[in-house]
Backbone as a chain_set.jsonl record, in Angstrom:
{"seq": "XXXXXXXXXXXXXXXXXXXXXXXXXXXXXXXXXXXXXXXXXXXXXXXXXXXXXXXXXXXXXXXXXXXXXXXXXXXXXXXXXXXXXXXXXXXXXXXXXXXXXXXXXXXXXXXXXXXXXXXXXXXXXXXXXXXXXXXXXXXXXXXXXXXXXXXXXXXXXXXXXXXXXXXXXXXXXXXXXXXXXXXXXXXXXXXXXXXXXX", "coords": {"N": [[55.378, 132.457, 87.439], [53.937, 134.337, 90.282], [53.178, 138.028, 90.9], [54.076, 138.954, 93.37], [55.275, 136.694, 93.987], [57.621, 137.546, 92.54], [58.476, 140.113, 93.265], [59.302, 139.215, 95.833], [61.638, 137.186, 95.119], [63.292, 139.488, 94.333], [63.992, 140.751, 96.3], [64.988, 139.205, 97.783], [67.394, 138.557, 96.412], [68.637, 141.291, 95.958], [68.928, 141.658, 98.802], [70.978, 139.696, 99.279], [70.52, 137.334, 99.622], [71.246, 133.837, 99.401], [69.517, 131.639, 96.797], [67.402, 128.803, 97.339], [68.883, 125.867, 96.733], [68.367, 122.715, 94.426], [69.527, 119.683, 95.244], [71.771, 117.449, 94.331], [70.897, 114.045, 95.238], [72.805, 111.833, 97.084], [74.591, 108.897, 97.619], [74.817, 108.322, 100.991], [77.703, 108.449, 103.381], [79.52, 107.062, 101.857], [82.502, 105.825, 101.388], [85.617, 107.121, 100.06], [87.845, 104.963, 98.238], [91.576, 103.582, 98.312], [93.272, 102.833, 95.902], [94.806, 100.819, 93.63], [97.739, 101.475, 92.191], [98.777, 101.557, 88.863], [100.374, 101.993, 87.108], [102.818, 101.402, 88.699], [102.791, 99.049, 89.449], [104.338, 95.922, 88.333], [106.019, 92.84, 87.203], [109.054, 91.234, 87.852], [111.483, 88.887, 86.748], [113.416, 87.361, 89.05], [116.908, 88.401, 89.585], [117.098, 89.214, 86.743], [116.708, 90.69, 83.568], [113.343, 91.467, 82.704], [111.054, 91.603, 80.078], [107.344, 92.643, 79.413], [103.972, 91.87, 78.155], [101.648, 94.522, 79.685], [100.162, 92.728, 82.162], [100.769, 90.356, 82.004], [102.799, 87.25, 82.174], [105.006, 85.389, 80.265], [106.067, 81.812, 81.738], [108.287, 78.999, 82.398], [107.197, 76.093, 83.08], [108.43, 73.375, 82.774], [111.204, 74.009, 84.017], [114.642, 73.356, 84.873], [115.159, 74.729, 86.99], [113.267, 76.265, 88.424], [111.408, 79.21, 87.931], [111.423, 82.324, 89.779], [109.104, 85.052, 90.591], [109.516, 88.812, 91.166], [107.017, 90.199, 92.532], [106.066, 94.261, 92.085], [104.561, 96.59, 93.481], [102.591, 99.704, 94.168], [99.98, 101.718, 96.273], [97.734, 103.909, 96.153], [96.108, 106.774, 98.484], [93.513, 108.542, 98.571], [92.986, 109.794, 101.565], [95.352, 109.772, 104.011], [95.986, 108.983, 106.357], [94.991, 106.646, 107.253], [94.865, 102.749, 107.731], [95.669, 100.847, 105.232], [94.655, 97.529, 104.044], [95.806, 95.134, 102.452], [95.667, 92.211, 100.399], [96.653, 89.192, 99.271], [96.267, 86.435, 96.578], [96.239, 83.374, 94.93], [95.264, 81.796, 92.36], [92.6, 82.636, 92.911], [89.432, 81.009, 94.084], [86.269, 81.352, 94.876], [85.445, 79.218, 96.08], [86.59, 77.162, 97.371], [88.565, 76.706, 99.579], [91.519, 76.126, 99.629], [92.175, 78.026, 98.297], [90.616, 80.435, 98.458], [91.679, 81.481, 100.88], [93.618, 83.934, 101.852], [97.058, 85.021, 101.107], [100.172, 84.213, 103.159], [101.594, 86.457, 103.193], [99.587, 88.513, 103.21], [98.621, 92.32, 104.444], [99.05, 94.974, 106.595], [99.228, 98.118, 105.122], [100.371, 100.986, 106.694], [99.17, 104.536, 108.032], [100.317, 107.143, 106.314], [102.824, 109.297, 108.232], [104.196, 111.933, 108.169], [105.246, 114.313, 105.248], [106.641, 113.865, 102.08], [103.241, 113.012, 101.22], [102.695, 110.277, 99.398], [102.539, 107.813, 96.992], [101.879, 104.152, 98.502], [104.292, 102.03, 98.992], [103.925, 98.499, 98.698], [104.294, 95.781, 100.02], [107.159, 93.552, 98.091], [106.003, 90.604, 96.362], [107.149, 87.498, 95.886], [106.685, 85.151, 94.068], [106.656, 81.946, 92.673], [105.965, 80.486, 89.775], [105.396, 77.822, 88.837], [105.537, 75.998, 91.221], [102.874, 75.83, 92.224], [99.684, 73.88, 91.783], [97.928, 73.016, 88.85], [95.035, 75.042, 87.974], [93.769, 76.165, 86.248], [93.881, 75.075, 83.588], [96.03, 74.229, 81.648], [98.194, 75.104, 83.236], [97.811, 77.862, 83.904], [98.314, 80.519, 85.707], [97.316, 82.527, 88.106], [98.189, 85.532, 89.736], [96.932, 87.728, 92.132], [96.034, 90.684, 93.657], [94.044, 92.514, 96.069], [92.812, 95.171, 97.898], [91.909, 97.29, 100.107], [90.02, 99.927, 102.426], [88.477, 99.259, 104.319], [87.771, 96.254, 104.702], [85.327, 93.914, 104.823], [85.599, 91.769, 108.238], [83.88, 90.257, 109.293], [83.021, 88.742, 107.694], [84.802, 86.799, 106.52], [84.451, 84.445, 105.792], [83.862, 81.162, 104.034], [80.736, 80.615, 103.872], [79.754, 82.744, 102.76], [79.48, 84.673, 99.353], [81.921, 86.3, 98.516], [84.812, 85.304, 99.897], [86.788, 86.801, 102.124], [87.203, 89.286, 100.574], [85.212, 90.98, 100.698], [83.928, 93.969, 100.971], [82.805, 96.758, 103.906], [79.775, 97.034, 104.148], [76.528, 99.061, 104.51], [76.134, 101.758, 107.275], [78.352, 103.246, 106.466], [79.772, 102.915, 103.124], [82.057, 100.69, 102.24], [84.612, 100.072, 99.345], [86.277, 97.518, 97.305], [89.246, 97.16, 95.633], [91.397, 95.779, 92.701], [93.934, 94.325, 91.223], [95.313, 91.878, 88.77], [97.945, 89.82, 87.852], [98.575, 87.725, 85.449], [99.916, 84.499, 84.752], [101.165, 82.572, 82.268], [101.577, 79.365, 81.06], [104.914, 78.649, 79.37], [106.71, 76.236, 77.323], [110.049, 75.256, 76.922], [113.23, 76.22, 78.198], [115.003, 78.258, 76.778], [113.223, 80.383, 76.563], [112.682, 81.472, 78.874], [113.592, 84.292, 81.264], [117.356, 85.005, 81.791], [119.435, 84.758, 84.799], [117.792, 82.971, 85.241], [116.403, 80.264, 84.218], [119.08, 78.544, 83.298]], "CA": [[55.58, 132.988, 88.77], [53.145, 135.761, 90.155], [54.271, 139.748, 90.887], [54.244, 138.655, 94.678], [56.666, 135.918, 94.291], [58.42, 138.021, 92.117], [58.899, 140.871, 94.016], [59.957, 138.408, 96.679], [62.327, 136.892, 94.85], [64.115, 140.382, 93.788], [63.753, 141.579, 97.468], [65.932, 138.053, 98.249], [68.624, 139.182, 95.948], [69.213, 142.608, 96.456], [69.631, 141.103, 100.33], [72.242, 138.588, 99.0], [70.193, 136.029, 100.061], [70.9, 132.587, 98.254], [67.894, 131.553, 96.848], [67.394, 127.603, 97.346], [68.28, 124.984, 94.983], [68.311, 121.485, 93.994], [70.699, 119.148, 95.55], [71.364, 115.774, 93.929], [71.472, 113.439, 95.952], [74.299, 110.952, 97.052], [74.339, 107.603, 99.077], [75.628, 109.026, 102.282], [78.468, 107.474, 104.247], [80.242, 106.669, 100.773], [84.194, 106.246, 101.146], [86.805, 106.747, 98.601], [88.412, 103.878, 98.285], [92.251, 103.259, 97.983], [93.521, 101.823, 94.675], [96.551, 100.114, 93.177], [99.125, 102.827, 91.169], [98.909, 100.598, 87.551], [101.637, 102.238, 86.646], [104.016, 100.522, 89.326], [102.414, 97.14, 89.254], [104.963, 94.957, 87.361], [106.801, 91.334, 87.723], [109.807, 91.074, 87.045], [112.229, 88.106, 87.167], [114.513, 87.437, 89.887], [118.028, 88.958, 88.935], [117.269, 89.591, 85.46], [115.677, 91.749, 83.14], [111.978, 91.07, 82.035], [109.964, 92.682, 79.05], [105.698, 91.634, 80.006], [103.011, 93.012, 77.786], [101.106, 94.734, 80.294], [100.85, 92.016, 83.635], [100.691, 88.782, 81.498], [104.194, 87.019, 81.448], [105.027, 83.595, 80.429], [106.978, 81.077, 82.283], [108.286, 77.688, 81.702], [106.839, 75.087, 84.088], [109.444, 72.515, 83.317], [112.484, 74.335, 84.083], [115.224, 72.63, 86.07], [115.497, 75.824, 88.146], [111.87, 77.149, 88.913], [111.304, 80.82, 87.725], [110.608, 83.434, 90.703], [109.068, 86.503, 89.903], [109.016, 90.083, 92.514], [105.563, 91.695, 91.885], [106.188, 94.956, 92.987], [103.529, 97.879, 93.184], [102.025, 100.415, 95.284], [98.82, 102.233, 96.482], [97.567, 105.604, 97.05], [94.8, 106.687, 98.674], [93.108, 109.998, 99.425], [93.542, 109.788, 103.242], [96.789, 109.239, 104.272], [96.042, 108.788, 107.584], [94.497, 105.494, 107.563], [95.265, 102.139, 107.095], [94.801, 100.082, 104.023], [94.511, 96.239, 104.341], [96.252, 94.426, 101.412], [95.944, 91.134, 100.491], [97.424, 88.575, 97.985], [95.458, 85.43, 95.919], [96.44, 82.849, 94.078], [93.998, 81.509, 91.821], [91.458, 82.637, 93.52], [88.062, 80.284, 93.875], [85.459, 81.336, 96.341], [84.203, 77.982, 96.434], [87.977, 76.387, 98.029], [89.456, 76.903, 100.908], [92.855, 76.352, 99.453], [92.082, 79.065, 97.269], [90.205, 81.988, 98.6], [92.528, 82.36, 101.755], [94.671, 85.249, 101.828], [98.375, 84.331, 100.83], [100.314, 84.689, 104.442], [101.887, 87.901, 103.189], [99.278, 89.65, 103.472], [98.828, 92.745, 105.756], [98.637, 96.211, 106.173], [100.033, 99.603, 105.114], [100.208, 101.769, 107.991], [99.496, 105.564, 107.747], [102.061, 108.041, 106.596], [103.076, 110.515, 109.586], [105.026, 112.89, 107.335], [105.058, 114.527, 103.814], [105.374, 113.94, 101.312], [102.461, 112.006, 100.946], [102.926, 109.721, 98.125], [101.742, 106.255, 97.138], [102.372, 103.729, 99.995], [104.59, 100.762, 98.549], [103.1, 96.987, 98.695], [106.327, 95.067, 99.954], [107.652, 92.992, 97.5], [105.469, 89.408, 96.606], [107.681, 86.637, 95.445], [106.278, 83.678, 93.375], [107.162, 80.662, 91.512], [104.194, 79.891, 89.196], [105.66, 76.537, 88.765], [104.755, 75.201, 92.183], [101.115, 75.813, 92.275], [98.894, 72.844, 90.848], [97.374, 73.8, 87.532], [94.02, 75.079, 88.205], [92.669, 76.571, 85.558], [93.905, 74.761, 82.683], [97.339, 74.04, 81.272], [98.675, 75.179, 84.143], [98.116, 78.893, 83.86], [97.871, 80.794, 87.175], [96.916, 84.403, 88.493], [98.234, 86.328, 90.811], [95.89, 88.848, 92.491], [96.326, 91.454, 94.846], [93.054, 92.85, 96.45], [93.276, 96.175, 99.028], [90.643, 98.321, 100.916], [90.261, 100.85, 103.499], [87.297, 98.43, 104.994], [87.415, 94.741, 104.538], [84.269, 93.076, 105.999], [86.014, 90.94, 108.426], [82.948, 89.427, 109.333], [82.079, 87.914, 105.938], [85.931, 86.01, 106.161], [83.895, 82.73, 105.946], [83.065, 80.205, 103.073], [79.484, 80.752, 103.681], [79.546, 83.971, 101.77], [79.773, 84.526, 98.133], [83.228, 86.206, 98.066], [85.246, 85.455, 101.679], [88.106, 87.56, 102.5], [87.201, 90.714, 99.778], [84.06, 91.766, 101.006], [83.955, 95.693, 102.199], [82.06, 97.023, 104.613], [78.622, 98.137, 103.797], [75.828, 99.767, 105.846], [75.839, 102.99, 107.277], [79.161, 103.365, 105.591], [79.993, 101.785, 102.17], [83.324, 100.679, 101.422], [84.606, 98.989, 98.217], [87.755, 96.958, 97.494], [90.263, 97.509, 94.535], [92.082, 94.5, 92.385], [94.928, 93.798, 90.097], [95.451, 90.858, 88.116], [98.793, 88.95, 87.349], [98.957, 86.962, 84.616], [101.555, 83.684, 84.187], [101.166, 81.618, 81.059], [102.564, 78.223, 80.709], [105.53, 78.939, 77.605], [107.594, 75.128, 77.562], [111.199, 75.849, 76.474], [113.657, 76.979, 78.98], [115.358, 78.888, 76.313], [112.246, 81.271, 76.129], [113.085, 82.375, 79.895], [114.872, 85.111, 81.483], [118.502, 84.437, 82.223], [119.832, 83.62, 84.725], [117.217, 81.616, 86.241], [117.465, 79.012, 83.603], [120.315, 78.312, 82.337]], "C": [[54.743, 134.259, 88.911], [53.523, 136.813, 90.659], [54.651, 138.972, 91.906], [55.809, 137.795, 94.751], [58.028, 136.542, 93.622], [59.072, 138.943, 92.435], [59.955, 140.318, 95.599], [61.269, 137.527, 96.638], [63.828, 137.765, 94.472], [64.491, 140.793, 95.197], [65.21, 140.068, 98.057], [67.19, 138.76, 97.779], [69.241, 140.083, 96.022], [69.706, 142.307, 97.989], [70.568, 140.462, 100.23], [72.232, 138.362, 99.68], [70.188, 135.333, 99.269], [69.461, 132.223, 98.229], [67.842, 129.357, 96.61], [67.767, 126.743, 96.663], [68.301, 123.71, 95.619], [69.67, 121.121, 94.471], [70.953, 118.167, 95.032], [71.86, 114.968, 94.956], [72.485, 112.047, 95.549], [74.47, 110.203, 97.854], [75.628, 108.05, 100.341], [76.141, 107.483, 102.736], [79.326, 106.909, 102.901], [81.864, 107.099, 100.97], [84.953, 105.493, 100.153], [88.093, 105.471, 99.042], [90.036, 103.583, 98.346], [92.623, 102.646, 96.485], [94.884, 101.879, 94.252], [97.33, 100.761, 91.512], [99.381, 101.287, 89.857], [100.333, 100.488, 87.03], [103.298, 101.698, 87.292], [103.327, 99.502, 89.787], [103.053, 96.401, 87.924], [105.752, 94.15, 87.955], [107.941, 91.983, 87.087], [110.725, 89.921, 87.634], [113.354, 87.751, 87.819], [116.045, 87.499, 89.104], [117.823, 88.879, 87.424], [116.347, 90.702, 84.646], [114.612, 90.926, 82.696], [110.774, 91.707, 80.679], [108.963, 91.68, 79.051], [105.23, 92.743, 78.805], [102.108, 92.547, 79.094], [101.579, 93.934, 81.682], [100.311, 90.954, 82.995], [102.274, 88.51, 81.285], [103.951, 85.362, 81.672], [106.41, 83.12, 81.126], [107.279, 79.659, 81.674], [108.477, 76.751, 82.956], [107.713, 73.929, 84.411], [110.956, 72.931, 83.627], [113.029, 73.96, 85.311], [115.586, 74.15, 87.495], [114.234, 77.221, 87.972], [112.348, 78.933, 88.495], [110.736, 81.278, 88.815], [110.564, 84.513, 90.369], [108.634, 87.586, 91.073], [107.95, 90.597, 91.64], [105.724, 92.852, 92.743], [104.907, 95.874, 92.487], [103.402, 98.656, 94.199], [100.614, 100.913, 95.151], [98.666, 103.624, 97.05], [95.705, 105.992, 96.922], [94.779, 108.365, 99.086], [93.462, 110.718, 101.027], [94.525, 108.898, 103.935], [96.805, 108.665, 105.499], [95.514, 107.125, 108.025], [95.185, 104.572, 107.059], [94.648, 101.101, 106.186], [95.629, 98.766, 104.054], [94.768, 96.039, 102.404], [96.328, 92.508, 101.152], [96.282, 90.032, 99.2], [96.026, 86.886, 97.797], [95.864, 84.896, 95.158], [95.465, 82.194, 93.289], [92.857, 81.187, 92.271], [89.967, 82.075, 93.302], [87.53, 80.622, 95.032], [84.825, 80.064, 97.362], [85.544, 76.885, 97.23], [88.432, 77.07, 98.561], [90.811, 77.3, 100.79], [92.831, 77.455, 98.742], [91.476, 80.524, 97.178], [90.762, 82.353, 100.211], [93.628, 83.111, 101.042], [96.038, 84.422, 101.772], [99.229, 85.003, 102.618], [101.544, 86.123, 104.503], [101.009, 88.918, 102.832], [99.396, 90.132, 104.414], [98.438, 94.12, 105.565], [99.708, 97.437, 105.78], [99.449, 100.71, 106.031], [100.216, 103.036, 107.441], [100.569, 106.506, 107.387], [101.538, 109.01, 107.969], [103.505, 111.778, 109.217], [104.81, 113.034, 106.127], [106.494, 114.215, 103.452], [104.519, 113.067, 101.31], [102.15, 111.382, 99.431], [102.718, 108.132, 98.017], [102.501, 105.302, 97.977], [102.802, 102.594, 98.724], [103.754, 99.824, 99.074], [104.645, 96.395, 98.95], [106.001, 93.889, 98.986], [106.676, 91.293, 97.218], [106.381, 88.795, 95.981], [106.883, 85.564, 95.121], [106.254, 82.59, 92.241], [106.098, 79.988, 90.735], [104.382, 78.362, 89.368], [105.016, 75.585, 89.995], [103.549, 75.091, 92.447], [100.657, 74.563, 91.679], [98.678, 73.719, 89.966], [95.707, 73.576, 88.324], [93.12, 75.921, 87.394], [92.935, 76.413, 84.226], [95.34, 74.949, 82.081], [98.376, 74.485, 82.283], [99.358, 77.331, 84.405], [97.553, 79.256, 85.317], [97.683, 82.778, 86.828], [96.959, 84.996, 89.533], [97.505, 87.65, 91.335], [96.11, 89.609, 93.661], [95.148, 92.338, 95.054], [93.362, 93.926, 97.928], [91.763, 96.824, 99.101], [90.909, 98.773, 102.266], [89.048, 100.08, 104.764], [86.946, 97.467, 104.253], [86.253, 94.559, 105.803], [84.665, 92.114, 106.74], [85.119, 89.41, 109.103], [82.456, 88.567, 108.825], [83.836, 87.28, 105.267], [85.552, 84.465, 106.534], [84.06, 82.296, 104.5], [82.08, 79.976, 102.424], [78.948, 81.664, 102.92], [79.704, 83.8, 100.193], [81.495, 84.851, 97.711], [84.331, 86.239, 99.592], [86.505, 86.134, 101.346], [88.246, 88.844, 101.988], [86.116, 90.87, 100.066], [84.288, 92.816, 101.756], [82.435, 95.774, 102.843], [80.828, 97.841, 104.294], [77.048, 98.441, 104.709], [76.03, 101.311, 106.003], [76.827, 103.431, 106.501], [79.658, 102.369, 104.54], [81.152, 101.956, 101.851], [83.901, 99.959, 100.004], [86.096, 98.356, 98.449], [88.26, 97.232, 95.762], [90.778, 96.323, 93.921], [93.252, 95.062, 91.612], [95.478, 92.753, 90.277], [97.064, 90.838, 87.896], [98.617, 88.09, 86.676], [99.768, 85.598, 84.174], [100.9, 82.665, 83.4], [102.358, 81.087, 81.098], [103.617, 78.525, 79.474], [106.792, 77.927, 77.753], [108.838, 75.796, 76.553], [112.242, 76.945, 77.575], [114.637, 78.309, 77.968], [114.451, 80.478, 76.123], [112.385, 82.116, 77.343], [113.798, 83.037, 80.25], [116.036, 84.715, 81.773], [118.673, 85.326, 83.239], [119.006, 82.114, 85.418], [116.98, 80.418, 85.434], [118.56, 79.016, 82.898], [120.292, 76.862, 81.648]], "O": [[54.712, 135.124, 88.036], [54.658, 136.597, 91.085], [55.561, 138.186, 91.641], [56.9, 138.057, 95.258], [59.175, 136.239, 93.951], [60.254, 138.959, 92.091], [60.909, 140.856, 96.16], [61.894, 137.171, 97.636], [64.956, 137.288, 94.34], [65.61, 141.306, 95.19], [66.225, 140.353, 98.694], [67.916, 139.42, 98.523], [70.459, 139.973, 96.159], [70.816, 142.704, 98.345], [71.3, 140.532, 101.218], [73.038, 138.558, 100.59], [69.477, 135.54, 98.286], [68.563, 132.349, 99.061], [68.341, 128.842, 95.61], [67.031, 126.577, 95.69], [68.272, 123.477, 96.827], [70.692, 121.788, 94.306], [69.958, 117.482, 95.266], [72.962, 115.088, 95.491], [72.8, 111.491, 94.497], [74.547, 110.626, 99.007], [76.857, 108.034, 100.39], [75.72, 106.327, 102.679], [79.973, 105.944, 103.309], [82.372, 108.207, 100.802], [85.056, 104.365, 99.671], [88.902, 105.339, 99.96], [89.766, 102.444, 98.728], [91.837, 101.766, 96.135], [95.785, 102.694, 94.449], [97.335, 100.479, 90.314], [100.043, 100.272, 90.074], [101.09, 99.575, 86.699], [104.398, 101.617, 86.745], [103.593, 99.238, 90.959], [102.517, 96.296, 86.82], [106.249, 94.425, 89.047], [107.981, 92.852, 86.217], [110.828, 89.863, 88.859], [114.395, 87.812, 87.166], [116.306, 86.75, 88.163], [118.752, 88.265, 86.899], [115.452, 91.393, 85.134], [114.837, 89.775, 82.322], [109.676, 92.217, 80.901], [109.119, 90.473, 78.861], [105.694, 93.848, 78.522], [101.821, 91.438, 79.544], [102.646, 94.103, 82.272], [99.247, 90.553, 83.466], [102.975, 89.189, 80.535], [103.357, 84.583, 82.417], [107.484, 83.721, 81.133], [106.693, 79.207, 80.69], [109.486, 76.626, 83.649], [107.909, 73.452, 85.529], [111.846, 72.099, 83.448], [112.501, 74.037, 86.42], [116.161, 74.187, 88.583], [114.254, 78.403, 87.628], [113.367, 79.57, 88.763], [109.61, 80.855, 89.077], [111.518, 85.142, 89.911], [107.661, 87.389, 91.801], [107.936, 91.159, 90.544], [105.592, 92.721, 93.96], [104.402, 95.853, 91.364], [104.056, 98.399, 95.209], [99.992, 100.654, 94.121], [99.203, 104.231, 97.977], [94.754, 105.8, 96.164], [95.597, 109.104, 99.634], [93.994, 111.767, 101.393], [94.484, 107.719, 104.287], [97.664, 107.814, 105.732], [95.755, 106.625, 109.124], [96.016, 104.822, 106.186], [93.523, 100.608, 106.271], [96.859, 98.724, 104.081], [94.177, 96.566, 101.462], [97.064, 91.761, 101.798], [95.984, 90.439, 98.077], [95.223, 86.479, 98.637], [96.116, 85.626, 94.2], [94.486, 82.059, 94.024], [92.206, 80.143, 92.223], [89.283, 82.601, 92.423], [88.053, 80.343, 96.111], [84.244, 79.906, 98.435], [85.172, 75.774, 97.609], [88.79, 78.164, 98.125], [91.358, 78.242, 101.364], [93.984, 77.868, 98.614], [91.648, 81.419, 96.351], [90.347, 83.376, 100.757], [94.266, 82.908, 100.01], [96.134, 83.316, 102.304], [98.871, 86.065, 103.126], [102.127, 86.602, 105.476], [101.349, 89.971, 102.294], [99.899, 89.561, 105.381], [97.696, 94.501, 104.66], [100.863, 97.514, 106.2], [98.305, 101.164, 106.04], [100.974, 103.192, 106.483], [101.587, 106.645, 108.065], [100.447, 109.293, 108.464], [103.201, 112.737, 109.927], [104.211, 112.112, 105.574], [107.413, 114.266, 104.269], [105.051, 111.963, 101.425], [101.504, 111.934, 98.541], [102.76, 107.384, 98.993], [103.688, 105.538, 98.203], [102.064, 102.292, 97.785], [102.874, 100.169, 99.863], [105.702, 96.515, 98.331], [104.912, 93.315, 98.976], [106.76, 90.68, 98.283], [106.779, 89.584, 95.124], [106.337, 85.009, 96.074], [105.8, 82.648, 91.098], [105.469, 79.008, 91.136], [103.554, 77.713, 90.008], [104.211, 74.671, 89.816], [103.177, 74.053, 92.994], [101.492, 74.132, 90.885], [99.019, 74.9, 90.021], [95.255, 72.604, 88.93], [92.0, 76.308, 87.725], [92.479, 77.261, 83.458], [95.728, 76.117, 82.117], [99.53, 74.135, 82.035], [100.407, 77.869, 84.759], [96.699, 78.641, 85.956], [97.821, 83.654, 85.975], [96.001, 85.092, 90.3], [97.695, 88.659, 90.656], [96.396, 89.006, 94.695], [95.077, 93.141, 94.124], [94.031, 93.512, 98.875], [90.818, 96.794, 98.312], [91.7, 98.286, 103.073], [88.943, 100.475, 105.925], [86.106, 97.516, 103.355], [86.221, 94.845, 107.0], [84.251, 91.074, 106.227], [85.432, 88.236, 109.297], [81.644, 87.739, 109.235], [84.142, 87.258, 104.075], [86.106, 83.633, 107.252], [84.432, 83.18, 103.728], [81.94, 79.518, 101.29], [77.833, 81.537, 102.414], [80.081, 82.693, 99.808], [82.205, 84.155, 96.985], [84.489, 87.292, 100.211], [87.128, 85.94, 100.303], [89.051, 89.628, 102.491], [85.695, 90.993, 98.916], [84.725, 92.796, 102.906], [81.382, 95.213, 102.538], [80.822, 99.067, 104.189], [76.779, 97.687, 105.644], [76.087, 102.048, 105.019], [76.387, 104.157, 105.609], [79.94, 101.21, 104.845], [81.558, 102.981, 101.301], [83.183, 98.993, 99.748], [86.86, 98.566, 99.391], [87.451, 97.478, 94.867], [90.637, 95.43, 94.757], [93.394, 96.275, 91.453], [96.036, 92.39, 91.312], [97.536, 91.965, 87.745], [98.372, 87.135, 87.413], [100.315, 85.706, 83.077], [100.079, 81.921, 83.937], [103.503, 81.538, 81.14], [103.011, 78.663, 78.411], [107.842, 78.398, 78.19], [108.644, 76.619, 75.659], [112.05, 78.154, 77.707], [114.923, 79.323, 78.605], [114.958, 81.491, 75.639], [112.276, 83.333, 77.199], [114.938, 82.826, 79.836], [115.866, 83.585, 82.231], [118.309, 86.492, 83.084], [119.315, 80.991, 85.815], [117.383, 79.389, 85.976], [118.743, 79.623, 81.842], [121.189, 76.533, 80.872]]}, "num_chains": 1, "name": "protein.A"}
């Protein structure tokens, strides 16, 4: 640096004037996303107790009295004020119809109005692995729950690669969030919770 700029540079400071910098840049229009509280995402079996590792639990497909399981969870998002679009999947295939619509409980979580602001429940999903076809081999299934603050509702076709979870991208980019459910086939009604077989 030569005197000039240097003198110019001291003459800045003593003014406490900032002196320029480096910004990094950052894909503008980027919003924070919503996502699903891990920690209250768990099944558990209608009236009874359940111990899952993690969100894999087994069921037993031939039982004379179908296993239903509540997935409960919630979501919290940075901005409370908006709403975040939730939606449910059963063994989700992009490439079937029967299979990459939205389960008909999905929907939305409406802004809070009031504090505290604290993660928005997911009401309650109920489901019986048992009734599903087997579709991905012995007759294991996967429950999925997919949320965002901007679903592409445009790109809720077939024709797309993934229909119904695509966020909105363009001047603003949104993403979408998941969690997985788990249900493994496990024959033996003795192996299930009580009292749903007995």
């Amino acid at each position: 640096m030569t005197r000039p700029r240097l003198a110019a540079a001291a003459l800045l400071l003593a003014a406490g004037c900032p002196l320029p910098q480096s910004v990094p840049s950052v894909p503008p229009g980027s919003v924070t996303p919503p996502r699903i509280v891990e920690d209250a995402s768990r099944p558990s079996a209608t009236d009874s107790a359940l111990t899952t590792a993690g969100t894999t639990t087994s069921y037993d497909p031939g039982c004379a009295n179908p296993q239903i399981f509540a997935i409960s969870t919630a979501v919290a998002d940075e901005n409370f004020f908006e709403v975040v679009t939730y939606r449910w999947f059963v063994d989700y295939d992009p490439i079937d119809p029967l299979r990459y619509a939205p389960r008909p409980e999905s929907s939305q979580l409406q802004p809070l109005t009031q504090e505290p602001f604290t993660p928005r429940p997911v009401p309650v999903f109920s489901i019986t692995p048992a009734s599903f076809p087997p579709s991905l081999g012995s007759g294991l299934h996967v429950l999925e729950l997919v949320v965002s603050n901007g679903f592409d509702q445009s790109t809720d076709q077939a024709s797309l690669p993934l229909p119904y979870r695509t966020p909105i991208t363009g001047a603003q980019t949104y993403e979408v969030q998941s969690h997985k459910w788990v249900f493994v086939p496990s024959p033996g009604c003795a192996n299930a919770p009580t009292p749903t077989c007995s």
